[in-house]
The first five atom37 places (N, CA, C, CB, O) and aatype in JSON, in Angstrom:
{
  "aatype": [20, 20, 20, 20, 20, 20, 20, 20, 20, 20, 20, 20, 20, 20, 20, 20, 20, 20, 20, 20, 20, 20, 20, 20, 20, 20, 20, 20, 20, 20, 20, 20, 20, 20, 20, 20, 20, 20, 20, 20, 20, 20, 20, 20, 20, 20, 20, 20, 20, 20, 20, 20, 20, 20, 20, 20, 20, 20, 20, 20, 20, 20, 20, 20, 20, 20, 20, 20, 20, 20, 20, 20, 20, 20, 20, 20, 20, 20, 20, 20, 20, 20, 20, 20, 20, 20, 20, 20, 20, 20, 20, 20, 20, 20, 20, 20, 20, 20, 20, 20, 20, 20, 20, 20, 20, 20, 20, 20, 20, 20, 20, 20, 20, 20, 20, 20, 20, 20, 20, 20, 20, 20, 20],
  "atom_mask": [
    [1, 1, 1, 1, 1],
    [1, 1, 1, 1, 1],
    [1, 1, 1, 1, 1],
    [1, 1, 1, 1, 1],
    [1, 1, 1, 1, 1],
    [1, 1, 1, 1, 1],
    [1, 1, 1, 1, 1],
    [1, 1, 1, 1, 1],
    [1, 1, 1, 1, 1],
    [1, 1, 1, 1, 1],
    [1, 1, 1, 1, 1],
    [1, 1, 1, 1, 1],
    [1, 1, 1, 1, 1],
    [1, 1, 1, 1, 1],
    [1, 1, 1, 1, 1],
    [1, 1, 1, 1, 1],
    [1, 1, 1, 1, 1],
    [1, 1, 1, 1, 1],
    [1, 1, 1, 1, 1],
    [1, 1, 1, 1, 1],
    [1, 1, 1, 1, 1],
    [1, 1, 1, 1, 1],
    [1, 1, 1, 1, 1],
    [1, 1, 1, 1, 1],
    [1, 1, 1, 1, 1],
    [1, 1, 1, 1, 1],
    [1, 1, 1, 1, 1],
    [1, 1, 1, 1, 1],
    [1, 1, 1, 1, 1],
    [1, 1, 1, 1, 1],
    [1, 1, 1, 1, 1],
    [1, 1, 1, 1, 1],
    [1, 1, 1, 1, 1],
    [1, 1, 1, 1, 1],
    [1, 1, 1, 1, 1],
    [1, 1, 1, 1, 1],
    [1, 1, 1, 1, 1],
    [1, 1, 1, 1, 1],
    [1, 1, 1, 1, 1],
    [1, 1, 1, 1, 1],
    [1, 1, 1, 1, 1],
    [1, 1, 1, 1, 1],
    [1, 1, 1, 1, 1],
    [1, 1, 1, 1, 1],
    [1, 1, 1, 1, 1],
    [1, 1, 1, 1, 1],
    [1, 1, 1, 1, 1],
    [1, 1, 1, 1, 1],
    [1, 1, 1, 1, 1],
    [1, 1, 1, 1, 1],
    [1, 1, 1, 1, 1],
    [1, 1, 1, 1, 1],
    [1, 1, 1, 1, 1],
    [1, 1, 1, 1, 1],
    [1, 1, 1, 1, 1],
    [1, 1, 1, 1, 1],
    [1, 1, 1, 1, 1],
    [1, 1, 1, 1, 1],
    [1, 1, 1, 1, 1],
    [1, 1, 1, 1, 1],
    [1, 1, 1, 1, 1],
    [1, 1, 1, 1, 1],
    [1, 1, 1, 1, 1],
    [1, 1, 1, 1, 1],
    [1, 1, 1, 1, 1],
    [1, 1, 1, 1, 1],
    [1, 1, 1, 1, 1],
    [1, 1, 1, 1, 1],
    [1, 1, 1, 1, 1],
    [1, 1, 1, 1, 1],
    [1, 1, 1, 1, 1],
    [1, 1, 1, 1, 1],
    [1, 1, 1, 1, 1],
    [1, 1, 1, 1, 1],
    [1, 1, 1, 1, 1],
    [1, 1, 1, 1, 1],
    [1, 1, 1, 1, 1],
    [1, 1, 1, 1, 1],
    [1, 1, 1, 1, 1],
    [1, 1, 1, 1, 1],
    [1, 1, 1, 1, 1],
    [1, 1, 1, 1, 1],
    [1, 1, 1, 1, 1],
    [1, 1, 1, 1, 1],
    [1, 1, 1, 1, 1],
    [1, 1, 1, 1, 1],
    [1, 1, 1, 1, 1],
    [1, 1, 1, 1, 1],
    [1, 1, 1, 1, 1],
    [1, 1, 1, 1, 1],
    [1, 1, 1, 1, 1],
    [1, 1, 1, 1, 1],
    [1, 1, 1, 1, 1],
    [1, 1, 1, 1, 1],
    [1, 1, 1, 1, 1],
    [1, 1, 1, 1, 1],
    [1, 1, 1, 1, 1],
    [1, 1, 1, 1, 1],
    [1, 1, 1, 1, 1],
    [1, 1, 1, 1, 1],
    [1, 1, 1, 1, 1],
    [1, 1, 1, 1, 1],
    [1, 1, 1, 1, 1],
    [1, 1, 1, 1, 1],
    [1, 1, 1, 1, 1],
    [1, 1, 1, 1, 1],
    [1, 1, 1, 1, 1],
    [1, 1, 1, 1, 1],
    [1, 1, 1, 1, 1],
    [1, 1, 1, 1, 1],
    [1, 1, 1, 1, 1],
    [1, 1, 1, 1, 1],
    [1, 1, 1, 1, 1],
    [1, 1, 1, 1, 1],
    [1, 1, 1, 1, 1],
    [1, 1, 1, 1, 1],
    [1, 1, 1, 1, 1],
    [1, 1, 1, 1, 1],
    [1, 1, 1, 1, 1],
    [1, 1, 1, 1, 1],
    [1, 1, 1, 1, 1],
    [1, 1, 1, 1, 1],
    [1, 1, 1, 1, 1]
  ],
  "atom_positions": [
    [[143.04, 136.03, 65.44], [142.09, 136.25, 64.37], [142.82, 136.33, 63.05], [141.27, 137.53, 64.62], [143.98, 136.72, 63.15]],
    [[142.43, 136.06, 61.92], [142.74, 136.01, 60.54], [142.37, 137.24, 60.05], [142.11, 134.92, 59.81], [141.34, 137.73, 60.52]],
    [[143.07, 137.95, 59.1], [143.02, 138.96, 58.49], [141.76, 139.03, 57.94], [143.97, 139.06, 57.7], [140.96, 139.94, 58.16]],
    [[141.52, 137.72, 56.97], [140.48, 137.92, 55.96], [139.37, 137.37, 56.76], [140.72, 137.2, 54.49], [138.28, 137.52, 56.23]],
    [[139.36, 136.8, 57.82], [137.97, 135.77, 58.13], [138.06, 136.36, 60.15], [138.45, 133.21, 57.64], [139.03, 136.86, 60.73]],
    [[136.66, 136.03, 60.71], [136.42, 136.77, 62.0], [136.95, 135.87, 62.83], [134.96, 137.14, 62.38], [137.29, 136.27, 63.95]],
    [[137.18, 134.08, 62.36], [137.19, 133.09, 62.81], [138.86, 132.64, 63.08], [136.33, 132.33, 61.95], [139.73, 132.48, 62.23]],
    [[138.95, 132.52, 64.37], [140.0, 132.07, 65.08], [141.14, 131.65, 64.83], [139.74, 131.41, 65.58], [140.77, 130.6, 64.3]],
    [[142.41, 131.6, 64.77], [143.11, 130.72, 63.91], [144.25, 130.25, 64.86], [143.62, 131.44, 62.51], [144.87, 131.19, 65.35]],
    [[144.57, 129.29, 65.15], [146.04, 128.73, 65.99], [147.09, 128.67, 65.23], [146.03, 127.26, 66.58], [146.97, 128.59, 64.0]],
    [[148.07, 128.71, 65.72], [149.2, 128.24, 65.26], [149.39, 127.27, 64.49], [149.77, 128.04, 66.0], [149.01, 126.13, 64.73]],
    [[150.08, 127.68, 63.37], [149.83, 126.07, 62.03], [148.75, 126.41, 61.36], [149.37, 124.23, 62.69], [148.69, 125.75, 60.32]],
    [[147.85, 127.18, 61.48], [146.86, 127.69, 60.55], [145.55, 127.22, 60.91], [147.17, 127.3, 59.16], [144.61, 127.66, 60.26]],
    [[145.33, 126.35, 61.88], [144.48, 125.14, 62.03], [143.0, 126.62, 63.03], [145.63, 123.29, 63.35], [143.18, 127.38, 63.98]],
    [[141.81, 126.36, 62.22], [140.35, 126.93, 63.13], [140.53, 126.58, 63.82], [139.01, 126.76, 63.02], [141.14, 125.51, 63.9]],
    [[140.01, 127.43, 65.03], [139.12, 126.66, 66.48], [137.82, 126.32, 66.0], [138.82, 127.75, 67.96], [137.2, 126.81, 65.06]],
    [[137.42, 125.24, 66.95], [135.84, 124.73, 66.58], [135.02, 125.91, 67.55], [135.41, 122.74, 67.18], [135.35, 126.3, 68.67]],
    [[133.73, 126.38, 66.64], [132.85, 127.2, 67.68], [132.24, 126.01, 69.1], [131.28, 127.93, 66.6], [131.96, 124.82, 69.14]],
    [[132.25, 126.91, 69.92], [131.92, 125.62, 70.93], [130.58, 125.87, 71.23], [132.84, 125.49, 72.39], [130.08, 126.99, 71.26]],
    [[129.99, 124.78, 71.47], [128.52, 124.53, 71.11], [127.82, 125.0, 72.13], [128.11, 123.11, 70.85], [128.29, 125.02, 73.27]],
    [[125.87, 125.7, 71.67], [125.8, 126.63, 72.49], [124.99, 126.23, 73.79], [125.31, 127.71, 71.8], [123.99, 125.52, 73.73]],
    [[125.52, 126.75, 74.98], [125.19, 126.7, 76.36], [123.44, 125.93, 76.42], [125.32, 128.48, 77.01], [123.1, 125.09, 77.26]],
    [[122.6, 126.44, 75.39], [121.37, 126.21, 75.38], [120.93, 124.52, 74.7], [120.82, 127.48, 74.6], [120.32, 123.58, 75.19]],
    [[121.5, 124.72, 73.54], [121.27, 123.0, 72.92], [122.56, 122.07, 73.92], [121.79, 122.86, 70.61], [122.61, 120.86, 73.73]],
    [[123.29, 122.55, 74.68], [124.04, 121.25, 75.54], [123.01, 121.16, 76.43], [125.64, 121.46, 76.36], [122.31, 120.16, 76.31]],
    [[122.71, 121.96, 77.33], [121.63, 122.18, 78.14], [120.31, 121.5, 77.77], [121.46, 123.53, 78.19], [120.09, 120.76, 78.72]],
    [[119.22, 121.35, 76.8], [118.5, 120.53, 76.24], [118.55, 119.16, 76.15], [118.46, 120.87, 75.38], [117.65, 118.33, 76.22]],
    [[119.91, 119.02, 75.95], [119.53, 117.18, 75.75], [119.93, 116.86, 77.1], [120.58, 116.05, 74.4], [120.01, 115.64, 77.17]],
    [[120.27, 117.48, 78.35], [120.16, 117.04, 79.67], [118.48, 116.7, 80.5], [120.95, 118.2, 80.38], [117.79, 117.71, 80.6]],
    [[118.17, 116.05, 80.78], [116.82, 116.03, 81.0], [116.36, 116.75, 82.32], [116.42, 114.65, 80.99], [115.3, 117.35, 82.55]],
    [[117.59, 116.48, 83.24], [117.07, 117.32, 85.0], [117.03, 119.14, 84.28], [119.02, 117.07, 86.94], [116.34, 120.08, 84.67]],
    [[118.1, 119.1, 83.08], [117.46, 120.47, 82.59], [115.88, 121.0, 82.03], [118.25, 120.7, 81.55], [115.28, 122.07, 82.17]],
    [[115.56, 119.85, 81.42], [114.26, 120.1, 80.31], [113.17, 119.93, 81.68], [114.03, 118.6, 78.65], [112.12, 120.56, 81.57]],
    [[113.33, 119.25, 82.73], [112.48, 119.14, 83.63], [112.54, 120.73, 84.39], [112.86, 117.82, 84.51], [111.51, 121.34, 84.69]],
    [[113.84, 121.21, 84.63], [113.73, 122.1, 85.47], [113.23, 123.54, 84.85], [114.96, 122.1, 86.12], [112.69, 124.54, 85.31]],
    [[113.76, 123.08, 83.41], [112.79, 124.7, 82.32], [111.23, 124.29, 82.76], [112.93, 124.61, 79.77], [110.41, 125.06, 83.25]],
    [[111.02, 122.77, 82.43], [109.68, 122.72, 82.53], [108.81, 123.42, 83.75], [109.47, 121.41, 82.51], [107.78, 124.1, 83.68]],
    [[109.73, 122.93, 85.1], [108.93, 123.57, 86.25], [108.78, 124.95, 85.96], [109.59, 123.43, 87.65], [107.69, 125.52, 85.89]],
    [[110.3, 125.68, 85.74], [109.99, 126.88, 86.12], [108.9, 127.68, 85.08], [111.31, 127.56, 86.29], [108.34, 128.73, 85.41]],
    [[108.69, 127.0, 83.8], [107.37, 127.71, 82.87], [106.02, 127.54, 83.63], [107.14, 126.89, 81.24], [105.02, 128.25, 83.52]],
    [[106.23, 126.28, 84.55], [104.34, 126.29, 84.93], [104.38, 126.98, 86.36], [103.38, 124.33, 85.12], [103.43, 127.25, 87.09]],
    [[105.63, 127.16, 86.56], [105.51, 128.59, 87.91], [105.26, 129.71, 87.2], [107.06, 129.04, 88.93], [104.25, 130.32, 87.56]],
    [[106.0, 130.27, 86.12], [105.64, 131.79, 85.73], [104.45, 131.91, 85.08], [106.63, 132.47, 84.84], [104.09, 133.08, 84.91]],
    [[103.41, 130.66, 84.47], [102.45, 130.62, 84.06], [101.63, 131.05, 85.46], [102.28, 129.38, 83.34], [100.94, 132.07, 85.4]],
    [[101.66, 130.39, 86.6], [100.78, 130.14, 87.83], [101.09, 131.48, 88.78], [101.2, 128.56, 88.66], [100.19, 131.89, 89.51]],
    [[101.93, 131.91, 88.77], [101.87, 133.57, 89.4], [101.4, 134.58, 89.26], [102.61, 134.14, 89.41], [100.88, 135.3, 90.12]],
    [[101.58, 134.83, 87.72], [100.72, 136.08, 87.21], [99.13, 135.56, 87.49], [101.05, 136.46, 85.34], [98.3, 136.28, 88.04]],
    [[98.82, 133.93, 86.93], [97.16, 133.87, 87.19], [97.01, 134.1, 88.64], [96.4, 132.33, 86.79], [96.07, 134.84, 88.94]],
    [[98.01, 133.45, 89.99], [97.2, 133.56, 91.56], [97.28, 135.46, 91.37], [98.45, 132.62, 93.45], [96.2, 136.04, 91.37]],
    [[98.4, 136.19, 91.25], [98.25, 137.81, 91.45], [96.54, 138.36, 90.37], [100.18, 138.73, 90.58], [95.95, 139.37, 90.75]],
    [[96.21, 137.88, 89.65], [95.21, 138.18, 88.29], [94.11, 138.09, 89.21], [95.15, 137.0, 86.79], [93.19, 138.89, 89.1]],
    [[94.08, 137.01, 90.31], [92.6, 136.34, 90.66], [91.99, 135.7, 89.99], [91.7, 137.01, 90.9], [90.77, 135.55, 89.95]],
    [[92.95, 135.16, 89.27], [92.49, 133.61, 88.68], [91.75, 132.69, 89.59], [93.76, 132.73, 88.28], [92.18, 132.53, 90.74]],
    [[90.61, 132.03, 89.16], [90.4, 130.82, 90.22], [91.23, 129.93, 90.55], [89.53, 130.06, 89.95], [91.94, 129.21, 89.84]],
    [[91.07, 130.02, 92.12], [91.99, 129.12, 93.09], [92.22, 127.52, 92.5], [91.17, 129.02, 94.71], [93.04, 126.73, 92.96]],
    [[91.32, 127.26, 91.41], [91.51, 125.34, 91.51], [92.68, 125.87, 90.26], [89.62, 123.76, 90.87], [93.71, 125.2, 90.15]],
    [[92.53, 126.74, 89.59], [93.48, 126.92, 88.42], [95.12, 127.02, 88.73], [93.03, 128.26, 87.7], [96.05, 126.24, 88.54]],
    [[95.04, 128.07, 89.16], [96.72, 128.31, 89.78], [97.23, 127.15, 90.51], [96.88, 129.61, 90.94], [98.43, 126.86, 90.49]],
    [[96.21, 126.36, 91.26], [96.6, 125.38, 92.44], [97.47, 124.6, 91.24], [95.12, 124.38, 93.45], [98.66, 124.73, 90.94]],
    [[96.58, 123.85, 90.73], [96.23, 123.02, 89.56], [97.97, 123.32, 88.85], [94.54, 123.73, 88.49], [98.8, 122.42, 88.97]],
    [[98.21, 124.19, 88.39], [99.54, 124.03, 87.69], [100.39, 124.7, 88.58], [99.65, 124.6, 86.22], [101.29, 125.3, 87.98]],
    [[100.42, 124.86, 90.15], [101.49, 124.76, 90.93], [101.66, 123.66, 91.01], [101.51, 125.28, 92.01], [102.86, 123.45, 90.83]],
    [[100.99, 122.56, 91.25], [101.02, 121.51, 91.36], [101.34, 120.39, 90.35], [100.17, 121.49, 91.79], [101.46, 119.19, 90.58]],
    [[101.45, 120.99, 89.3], [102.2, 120.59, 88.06], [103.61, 120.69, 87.83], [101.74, 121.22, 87.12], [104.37, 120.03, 87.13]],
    [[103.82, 121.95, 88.81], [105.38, 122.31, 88.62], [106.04, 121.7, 89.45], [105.8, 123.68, 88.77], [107.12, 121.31, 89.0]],
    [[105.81, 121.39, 90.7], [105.83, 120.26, 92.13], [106.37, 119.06, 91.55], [104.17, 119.81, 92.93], [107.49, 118.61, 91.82]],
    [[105.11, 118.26, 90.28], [105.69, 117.01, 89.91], [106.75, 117.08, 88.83], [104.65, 116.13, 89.5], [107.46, 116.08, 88.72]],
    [[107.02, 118.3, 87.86], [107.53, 118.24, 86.86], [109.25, 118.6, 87.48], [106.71, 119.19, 85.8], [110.26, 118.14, 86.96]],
    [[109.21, 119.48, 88.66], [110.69, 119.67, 88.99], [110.94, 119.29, 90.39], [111.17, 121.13, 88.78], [111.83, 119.91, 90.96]],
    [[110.05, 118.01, 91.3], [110.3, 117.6, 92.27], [110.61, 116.08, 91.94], [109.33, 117.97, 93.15], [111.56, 115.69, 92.62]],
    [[110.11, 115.1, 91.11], [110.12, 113.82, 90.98], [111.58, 113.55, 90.89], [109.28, 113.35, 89.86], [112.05, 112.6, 91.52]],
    [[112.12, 114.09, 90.38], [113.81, 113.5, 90.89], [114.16, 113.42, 91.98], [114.94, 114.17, 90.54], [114.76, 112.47, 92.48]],
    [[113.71, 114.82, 92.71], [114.2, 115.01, 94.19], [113.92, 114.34, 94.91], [113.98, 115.91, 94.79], [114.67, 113.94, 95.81]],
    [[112.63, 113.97, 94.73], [111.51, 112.73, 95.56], [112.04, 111.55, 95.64], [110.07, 112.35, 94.84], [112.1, 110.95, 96.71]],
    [[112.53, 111.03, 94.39], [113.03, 110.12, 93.99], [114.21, 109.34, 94.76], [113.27, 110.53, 92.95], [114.2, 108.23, 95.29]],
    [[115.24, 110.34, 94.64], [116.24, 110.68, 95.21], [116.32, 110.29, 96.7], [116.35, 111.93, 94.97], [117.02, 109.43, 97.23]],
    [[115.35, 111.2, 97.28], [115.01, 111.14, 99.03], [114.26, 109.97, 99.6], [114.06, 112.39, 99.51], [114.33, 109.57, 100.76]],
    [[113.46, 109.43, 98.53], [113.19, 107.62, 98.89], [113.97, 106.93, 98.8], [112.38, 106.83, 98.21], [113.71, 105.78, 99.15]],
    [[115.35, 107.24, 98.27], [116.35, 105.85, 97.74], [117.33, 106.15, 99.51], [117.73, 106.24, 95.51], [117.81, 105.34, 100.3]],
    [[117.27, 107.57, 99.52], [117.96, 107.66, 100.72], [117.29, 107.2, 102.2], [118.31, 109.02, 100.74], [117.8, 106.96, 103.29]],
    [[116.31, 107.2, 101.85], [115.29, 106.97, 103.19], [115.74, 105.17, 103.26], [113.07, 107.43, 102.79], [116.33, 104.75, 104.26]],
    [[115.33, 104.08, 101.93], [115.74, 103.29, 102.04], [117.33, 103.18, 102.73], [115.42, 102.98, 101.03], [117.43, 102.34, 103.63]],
    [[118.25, 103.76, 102.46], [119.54, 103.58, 103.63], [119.73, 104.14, 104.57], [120.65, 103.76, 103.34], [120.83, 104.28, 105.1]],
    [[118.27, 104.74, 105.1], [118.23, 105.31, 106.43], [119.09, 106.41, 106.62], [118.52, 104.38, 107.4], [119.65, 106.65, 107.69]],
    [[119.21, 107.09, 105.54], [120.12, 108.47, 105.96], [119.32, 109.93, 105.18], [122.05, 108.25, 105.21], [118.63, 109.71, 104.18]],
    [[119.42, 110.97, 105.55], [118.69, 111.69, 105.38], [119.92, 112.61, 104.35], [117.95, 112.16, 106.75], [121.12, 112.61, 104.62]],
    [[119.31, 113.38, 103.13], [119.83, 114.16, 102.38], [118.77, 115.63, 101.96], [120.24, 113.21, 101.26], [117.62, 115.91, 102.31]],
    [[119.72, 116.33, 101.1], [119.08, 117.7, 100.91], [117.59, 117.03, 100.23], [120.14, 118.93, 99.74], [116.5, 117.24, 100.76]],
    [[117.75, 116.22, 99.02], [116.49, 116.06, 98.2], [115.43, 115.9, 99.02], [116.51, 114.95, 97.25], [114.45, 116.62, 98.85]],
    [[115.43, 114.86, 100.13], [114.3, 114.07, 101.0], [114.18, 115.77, 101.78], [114.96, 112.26, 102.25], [112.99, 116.11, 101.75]],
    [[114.88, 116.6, 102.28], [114.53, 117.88, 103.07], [113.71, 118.75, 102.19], [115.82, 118.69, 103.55], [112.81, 119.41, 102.7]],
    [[113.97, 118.81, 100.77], [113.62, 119.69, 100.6], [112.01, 119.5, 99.74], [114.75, 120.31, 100.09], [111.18, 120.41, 99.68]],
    [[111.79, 117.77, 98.98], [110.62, 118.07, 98.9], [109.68, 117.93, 100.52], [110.2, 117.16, 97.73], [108.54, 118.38, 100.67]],
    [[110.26, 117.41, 101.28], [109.49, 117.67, 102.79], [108.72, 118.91, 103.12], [110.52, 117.68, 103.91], [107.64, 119.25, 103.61]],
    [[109.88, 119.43, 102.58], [110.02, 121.23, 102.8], [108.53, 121.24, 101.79], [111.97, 122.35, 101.91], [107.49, 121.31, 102.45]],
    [[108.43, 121.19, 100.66], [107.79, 121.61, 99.68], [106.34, 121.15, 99.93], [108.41, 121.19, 98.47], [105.55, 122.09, 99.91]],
    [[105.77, 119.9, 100.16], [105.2, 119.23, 100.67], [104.4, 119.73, 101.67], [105.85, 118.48, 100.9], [103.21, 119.95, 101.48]],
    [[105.21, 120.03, 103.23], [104.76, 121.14, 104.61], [104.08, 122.53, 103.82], [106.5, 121.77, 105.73], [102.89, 122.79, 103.95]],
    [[104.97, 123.32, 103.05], [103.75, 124.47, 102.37], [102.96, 124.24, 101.77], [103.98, 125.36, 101.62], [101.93, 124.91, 101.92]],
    [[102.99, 123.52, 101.1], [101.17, 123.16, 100.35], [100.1, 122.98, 101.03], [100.94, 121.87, 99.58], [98.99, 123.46, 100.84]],
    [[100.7, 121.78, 102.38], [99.8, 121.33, 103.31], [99.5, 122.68, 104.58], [100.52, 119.85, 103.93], [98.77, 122.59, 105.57]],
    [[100.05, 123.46, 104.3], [99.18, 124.88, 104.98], [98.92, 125.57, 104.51], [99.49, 125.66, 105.76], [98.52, 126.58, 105.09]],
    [[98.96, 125.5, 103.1], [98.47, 126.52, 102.15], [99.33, 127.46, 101.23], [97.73, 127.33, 102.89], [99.01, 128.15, 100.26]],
    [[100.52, 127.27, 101.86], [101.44, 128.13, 100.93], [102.06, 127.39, 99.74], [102.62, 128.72, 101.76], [103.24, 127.04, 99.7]],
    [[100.79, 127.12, 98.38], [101.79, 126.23, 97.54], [102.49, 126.76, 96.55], [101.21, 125.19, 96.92], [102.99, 126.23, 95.56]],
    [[102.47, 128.4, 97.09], [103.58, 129.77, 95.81], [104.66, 129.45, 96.77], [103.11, 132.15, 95.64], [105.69, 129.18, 96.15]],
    [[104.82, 129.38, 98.05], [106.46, 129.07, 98.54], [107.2, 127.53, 98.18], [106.5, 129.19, 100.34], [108.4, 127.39, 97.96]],
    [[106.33, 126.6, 98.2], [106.64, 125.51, 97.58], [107.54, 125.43, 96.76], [105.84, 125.11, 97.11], [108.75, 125.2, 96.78]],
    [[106.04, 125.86, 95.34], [106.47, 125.74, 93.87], [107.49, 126.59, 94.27], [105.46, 126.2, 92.54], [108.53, 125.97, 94.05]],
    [[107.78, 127.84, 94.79], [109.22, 128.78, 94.33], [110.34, 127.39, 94.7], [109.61, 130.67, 95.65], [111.09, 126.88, 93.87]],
    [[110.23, 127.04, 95.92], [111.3, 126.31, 96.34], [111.9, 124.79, 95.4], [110.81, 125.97, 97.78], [113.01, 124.28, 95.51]],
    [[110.74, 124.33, 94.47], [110.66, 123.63, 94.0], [111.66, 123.86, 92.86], [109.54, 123.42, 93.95], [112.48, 123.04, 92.48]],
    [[111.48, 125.12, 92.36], [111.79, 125.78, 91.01], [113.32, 126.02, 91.24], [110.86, 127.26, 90.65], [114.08, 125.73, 90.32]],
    [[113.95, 126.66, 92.71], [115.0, 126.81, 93.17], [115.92, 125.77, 92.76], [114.85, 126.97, 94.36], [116.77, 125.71, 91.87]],
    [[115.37, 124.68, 93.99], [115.9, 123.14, 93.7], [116.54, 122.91, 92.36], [114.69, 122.08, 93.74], [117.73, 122.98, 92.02]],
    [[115.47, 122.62, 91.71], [114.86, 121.9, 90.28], [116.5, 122.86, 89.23], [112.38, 122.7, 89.69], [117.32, 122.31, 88.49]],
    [[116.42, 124.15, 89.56], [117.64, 124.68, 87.97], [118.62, 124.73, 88.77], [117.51, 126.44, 86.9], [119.71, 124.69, 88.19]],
    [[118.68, 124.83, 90.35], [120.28, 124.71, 90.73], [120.81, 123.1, 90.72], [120.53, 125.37, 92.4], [121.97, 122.79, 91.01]],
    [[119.76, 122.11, 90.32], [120.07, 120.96, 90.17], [121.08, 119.85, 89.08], [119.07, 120.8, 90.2], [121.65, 118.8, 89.38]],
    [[121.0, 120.45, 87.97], [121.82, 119.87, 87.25], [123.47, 120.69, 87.76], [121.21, 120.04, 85.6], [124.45, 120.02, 87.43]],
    [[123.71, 121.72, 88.32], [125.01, 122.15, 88.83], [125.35, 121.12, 89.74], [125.04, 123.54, 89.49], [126.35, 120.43, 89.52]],
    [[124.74, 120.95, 90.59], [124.85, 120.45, 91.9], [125.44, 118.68, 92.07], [123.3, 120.68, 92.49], [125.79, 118.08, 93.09]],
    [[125.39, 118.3, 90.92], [125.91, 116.79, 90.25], [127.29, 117.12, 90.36], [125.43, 116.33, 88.49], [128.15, 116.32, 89.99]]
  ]
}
């Protein structure tokens, strides 16, 4: 640190650059902006199913969050299906898919939401 200033100083006198923040790198990634996206129309759709919101409502934007943080995964698990080999993406919207179709589409969407922000790590 520099006497007179808070800002960094190396050897030779030369600043460090502030390094840019976690949130705007994060933004211009898109599996990110998709996976904020899911997880807002899950925390929108929980409080309404706990409220007793009507059922077509909550459904309605679980099912929003499904396409907004599954379509990669989906994506993904058709390209693999085409080479006949099976991967996590194709398991897990399967996975997501099987709870809706018995009714559980809050375990879904959670699983969806899981997926969806541990996804840009997982590259």
């Amino acid at each position: 640190m520099s006497i007179l200033t808070d800002t960094p100083v190396r050897t030779g006198g030369r600043t460090l650059a502030k390094p840019p923040s976690i949130f705007v790198t994060g933004a211009r990634l898109p599996e990110v902006r998709w996976a904020a996206l899911a997880l807002a129309l899950f925390l929108i759709a929980w409080p309404l199913q706990l409220a007793g919101a009507p059922e077509w409502l909550w459904w309605s934007i679980y099912l929003a969050c499904y396409a907004a943080g599954g379509w990669e995964p989906a994506w993904a698990g058709i390209q693999a299906l085409r080479e006949k080999s099976l991967d996590v993406d194709l398991l897990m919207i399967v996975a997501a898919i099987a709870a809706a179709s018995i009714g559980q589409v809050f375990d879904g969407a959670l699983l969806i939401v899981i997926f969806a922000t541990s996804g840009p790590w997982r590259l």
